[in-house]
C-alpha positions as CSV (number, residue, x, y, z in Angstrom):
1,X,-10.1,3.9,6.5
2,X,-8.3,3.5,3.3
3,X,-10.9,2.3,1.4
4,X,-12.8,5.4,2.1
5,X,-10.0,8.6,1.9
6,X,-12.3,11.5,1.5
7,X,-14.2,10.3,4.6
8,X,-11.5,10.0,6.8
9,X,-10.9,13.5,8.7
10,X,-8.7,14.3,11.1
11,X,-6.4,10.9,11.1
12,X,-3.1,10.9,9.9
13,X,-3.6,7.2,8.0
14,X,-0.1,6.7,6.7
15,X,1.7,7.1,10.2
16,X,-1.3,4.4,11.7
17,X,-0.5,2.0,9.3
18,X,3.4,2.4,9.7
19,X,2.6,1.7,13.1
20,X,0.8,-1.1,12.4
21,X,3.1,-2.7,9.9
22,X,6.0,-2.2,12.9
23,X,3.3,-4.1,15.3
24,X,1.9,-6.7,12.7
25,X,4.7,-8.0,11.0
26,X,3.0,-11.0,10.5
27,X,0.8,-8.8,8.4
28,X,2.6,-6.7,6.6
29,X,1.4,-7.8,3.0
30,X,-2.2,-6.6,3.3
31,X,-1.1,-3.7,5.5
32,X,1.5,-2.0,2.5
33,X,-1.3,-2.9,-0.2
34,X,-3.6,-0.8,2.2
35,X,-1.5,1.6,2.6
36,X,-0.8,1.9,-1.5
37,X,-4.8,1.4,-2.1
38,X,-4.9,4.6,0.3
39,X,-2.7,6.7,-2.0
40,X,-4.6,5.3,-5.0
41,X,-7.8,6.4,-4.2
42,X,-6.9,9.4,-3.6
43,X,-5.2,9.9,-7.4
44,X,-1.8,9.9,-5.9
45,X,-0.2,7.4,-8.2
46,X,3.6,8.7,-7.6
47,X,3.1,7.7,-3.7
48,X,1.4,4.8,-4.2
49,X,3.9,3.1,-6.4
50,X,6.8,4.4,-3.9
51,X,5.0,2.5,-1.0
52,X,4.6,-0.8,-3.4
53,X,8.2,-0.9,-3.6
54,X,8.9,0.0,0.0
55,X,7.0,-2.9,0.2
56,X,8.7,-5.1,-1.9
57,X,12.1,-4.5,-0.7
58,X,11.1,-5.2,2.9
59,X,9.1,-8.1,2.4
60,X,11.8,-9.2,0.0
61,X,14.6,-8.6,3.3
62,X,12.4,-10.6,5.5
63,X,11.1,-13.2,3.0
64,X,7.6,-13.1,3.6
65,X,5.0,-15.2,2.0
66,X,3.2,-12.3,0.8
67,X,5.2,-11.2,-2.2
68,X,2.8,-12.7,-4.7
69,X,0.1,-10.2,-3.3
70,X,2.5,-6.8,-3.6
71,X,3.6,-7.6,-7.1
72,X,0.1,-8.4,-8.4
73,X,-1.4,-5.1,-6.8
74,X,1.6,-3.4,-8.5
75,X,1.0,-4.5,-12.0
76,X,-2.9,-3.7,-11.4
77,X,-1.9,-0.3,-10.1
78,X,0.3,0.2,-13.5
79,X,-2.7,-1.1,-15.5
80,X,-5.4,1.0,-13.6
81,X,-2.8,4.1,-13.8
82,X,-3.1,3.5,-17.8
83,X,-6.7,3.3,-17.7
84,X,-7.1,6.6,-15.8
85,X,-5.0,8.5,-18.1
């Protein structure tokens, strides 16, 4: 589903994988990268980089183990945003 935007038709993805991160808390490092790969592949850099750091504050708040994998998506996003432009 986000790895594939312009196939997906019909599905709100964002509110799914909100629901899922409020489900899956155990989770939630893959699912906000997900969510911020979503937004990527579909060129919309200024969302993407507001749901990285969504991310971060709230795995920051709840001290997950999965803060290594927000903040190196987020410097790859930065670095691929470059290369795009």
């Amino acid at each position: 589903m986000t790895k594939h935007p312009a196939k997906v038709k019909g599905l709100r993805v964002e509110p799914i994988i909100r629901s899922g991160l409020r489900t899956f808390t155990d989770e939630a490092g893959h699912l906000w990268c997900a969510l911020a790969d979503y937004f990527i592949r579909q060129a919309l850099f200024e969302q993407a980089r507001d749901v990285y750091e969504e991310g971060v504050a709230s795995v920051l708040r709840v001290r997950q183990l999965y803060t290594y994998i927000y903040i190196d998506t987020y410097i790859y996003m930065y670095i691929n945003i470059y290369i795009y432009i």
